[in-house]
C-alpha positions as CSV (number, residue, x, y, z in Angstrom):
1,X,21.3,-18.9,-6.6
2,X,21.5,-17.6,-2.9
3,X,17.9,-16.9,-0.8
4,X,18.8,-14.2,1.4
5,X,18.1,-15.5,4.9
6,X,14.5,-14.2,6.5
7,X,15.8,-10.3,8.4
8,X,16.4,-10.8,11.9
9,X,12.8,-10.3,13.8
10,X,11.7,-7.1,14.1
11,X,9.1,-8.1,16.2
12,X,9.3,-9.6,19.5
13,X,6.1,-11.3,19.7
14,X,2.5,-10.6,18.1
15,X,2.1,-8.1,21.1
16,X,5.1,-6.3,20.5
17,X,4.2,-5.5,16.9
18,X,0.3,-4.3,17.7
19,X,2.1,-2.3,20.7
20,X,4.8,-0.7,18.1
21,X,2.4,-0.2,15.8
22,X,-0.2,1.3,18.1
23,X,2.5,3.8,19.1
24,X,2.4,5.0,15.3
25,X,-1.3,5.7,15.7
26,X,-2.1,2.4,14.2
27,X,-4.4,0.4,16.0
28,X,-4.5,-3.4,15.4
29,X,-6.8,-6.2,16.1
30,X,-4.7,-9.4,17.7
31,X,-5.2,-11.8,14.1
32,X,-3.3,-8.7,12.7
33,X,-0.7,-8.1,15.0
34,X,-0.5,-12.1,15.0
35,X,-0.3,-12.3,10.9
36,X,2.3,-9.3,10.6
37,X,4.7,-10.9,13.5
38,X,4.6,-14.1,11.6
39,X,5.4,-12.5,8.0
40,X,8.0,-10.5,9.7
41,X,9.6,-13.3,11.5
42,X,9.5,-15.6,8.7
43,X,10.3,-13.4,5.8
44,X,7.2,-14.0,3.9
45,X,5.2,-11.5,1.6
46,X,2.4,-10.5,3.5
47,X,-1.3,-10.1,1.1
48,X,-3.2,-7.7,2.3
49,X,-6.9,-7.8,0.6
50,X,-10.2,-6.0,1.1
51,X,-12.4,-3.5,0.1
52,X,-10.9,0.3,-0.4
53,X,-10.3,2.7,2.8
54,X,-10.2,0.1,5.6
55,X,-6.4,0.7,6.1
56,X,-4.5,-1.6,4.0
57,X,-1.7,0.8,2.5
58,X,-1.7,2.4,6.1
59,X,-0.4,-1.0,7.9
60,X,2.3,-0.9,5.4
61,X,3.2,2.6,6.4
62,X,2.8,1.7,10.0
63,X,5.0,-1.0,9.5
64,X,7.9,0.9,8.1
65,X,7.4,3.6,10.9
66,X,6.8,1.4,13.7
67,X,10.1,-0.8,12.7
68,X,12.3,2.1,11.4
69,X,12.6,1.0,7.5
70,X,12.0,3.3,3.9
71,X,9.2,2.3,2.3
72,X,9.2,1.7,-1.5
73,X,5.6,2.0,-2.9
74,X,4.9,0.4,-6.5
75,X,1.6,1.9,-6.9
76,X,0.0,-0.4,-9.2
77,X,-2.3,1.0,-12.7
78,X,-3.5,-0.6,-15.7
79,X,-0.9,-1.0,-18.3
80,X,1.8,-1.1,-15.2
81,X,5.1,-2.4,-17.2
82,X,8.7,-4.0,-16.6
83,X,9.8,-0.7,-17.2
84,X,8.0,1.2,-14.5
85,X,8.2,-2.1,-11.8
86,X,12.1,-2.7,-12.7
87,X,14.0,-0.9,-14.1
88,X,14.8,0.4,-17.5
89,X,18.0,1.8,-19.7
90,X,18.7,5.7,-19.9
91,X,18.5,5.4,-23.7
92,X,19.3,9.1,-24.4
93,X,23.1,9.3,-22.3
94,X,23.3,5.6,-24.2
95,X,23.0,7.2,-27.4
96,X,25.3,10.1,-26.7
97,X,28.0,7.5,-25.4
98,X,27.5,5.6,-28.4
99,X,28.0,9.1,-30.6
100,X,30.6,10.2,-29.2
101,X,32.4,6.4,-29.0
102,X,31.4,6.5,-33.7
103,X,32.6,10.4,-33.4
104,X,36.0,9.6,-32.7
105,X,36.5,6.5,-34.1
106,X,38.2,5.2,-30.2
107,X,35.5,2.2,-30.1
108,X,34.2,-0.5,-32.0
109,X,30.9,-1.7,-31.5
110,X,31.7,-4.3,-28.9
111,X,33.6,-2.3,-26.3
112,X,30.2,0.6,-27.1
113,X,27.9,-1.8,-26.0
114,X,29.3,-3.5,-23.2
115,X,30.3,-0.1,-22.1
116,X,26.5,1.5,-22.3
117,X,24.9,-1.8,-20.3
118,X,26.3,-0.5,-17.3
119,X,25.4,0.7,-13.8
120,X,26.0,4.6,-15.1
121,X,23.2,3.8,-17.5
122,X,20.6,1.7,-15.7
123,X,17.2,3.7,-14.3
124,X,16.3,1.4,-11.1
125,X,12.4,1.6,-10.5
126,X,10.6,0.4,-6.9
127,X,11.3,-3.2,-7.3
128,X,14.7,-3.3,-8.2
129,X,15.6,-0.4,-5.6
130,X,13.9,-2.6,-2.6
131,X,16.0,-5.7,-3.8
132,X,19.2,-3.4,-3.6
133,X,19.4,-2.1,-0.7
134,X,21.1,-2.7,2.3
135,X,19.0,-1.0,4.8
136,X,15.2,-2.2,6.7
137,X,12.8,-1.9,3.8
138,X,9.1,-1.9,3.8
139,X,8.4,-2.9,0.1
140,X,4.9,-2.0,-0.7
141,X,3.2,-3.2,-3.8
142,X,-0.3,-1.5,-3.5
143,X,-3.4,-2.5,-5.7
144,X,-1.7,-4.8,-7.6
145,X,-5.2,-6.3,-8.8
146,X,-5.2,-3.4,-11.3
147,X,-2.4,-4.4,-13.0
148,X,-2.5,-7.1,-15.8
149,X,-2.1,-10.9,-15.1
150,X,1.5,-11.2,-17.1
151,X,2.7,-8.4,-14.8
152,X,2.2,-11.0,-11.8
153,X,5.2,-12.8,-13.8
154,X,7.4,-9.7,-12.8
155,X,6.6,-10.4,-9.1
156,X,7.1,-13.6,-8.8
157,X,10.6,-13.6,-9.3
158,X,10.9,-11.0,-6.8
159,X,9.0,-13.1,-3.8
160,X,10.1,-16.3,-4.4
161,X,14.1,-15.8,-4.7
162,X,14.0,-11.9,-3.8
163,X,15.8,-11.3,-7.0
164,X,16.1,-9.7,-10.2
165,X,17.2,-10.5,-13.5
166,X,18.7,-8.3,-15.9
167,X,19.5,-9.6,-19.3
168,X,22.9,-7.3,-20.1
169,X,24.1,-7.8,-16.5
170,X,23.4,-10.5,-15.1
171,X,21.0,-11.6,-11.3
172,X,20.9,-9.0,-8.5
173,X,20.0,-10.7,-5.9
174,X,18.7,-9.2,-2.3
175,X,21.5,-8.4,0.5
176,X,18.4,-7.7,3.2
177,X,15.6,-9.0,2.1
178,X,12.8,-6.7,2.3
179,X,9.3,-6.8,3.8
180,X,6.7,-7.0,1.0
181,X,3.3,-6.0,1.7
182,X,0.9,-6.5,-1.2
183,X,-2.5,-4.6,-1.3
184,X,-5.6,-5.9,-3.7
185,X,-9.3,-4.6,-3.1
186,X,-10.5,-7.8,-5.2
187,X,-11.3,-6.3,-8.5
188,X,-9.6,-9.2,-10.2
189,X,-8.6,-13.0,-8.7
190,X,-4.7,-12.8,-8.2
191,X,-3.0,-15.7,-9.1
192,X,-2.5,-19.2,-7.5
193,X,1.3,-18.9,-7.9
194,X,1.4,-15.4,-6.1
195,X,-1.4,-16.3,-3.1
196,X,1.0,-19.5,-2.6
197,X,4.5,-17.1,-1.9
198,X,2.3,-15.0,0.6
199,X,0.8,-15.0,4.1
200,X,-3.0,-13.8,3.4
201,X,-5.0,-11.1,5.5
202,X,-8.4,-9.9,4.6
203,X,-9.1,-6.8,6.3
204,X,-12.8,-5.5,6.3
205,X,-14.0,-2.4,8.0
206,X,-13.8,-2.3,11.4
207,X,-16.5,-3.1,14.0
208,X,-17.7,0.2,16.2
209,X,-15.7,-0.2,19.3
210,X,-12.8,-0.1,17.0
211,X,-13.6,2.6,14.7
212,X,-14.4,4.6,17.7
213,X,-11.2,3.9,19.1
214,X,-9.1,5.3,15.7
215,X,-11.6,8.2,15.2
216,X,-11.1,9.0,19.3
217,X,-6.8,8.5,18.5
218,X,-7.1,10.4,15.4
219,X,-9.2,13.6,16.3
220,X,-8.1,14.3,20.2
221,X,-10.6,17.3,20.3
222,X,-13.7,15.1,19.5
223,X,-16.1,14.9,22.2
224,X,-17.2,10.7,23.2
225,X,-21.0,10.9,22.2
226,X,-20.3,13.0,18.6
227,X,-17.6,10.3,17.9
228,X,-20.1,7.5,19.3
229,X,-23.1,9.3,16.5
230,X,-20.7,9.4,13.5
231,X,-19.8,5.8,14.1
232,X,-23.4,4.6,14.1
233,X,-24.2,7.1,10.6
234,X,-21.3,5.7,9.3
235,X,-22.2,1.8,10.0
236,X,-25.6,2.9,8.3
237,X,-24.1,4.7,5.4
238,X,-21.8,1.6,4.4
239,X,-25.2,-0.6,5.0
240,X,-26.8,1.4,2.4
241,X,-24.8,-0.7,-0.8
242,X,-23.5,2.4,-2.2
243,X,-20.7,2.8,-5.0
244,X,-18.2,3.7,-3.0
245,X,-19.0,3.3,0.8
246,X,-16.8,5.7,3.6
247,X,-13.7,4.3,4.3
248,X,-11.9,4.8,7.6
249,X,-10.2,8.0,6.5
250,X,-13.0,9.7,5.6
251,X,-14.9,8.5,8.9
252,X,-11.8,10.3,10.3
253,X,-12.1,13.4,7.6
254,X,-15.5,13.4,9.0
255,X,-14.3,14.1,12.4
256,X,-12.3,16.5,11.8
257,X,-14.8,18.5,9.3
258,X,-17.4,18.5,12.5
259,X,-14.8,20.0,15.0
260,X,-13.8,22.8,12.5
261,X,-17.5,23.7,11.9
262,X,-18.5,23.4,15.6
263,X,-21.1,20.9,15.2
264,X,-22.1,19.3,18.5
265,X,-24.0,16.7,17.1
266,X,-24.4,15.0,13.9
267,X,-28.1,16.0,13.2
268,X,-30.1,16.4,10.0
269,X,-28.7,19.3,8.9
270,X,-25.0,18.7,10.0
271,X,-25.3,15.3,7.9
272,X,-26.8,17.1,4.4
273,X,-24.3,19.9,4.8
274,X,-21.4,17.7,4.8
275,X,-22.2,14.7,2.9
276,X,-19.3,15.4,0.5
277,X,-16.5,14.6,2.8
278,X,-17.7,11.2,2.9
279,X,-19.8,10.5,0.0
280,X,-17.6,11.3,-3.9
281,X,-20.7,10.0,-6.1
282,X,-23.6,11.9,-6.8
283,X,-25.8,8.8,-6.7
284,X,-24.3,7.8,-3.5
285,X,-25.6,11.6,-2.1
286,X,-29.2,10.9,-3.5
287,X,-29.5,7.3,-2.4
288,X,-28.5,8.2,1.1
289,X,-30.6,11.7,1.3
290,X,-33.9,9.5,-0.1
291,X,-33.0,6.4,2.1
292,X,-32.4,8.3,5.0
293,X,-35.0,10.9,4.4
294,X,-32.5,14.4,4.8
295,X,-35.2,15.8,1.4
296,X,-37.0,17.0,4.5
297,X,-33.7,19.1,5.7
């Protein structure tokens, strides 16, 4: 068995990589910046966990722009198989090779089935394709704390030897070796055995000087003090211990939905009109209009 070597540094230092990815429209805290260098100067997975919408699938994204690689997504769901996070056989051209092989009487059985475990008939899914090739890859396993423990097994295989193996042919192992991010929100405690292969980062939402900085980046047209009001509501909103609290992008969303309605403040009424672009739960809309008194509106 052969390790491919870590890639050659994308990063020149952690300054470099929060500059590159700044230039994306990123913007990174220096413990980020610090934590991505490292994972892409040592070849190491890099564990991204927190809770939903504070910009975890985006820094893999960011990463693959900022460096020049494809990304590969495995988007993660209940009931997530080998088949879907490897690979799987094209049974149907199988079964007309192995028709046409009886029709004619040219093959015995043998030669049919060594002939249908082949490249021609193999369906490569994301964690097989990132393995195999050849150019920068951002591999991107996101939410992976839906999935079912076993599936972990499938993983681990992939970010400790950055290889895979399949039964009819053989190991394929990596030529580059990828950069793996994996996203969880913490619904479930991911294993021991796949914490230990990764470099961790817990991202949270970001403090107000920040978020004002990516609302400011991300909505040019917004003037200071409506940006500087959404970022307080905001804070109070995801104070409030709702379902499903607004992540950065709809902070952003937010932005955006005030510009286009030309709203020069966030009052009372601009705040009950467009709830929904922030809040997606009806009990999250009445606990914030009684908490925050907007029945009055």
């Amino acid at each position: 068995m052969t390790i491919p070597p870590p890639p050659e540094p994308v990063f020149a230092s952690p300054a470099d990589a929060a500059a590159r990815l700044e230039s994306v429209g990123y913007l990174i805290d220096p413990a980020t910046a610090t934590t991505v260098y490292l994972a892409a100067t040592l070849g190491k997975p890099l564990l991204l966990e927190g809770p939903a919408g504070v910009g975890k699938t985006e820094l893999a994204k960011a990463v693959a722009a900022a460096t020049g690689a494809d990304l590969v997504r495995l988007q993660c769901y209940e009931g997530l198989d080998e088949a879907r996070a490897l690979y799987e056989w094209n049974y149907k051209k199988q079964l007309l090779r192995i028709q046409a092989g009886a029709g004619d009487g040219s093959q015995d059985w043998d030669a049919v089935h060594d002939d249908i475990f082949t490249e021609e008939f193999l369906l490569t899914r994301p964690l097989l394709t990132a393995i195999r090739r050849t150019e920068p890859t951002v591999l991107l396993v996101d939410e992976v704390d839906k999935t079912d423990v076993e599936v972990e097994g499938l993983l681990l295989e992939v970010l400790s030897d950055f290889q895979v193996t399949i039964p009819e042919m053989g190991t394929v192992s990596a030529v580059r070796r990828p950069f793996v991010v994996l996203t969880s929100n913490a619904s479930r405690e991911l294993s021991e055995a796949i914490k230990r292969r990764c470099l961790y980062l817990h991202l949270d939402y970001p403090d107000a000087e920040r978020e004002l900085a990516i609302i400011t980046t991300r909505v040019p047209g917004i003037e200071t003090a409506l940006a500087e009001e959404l970022v307080r509501v905001v804070a109070t909103l995801r104070g409030l211990e709702l379902k499903k609290a607004p992540s950065i992008a709809e902070s952003v969303d937010w932005a955006e939905t005030l510009i286009a309605l030309g709203a020069g403040d966030l009052d009372e009424h601009a705040i009950r009109q467009t709830l929904g672009v922030v809040l997606k739960h009806a009990s999250d809309h009445e606990r914030v209009v009684r908490e925050l008194k907007l029945d009055r509106v």
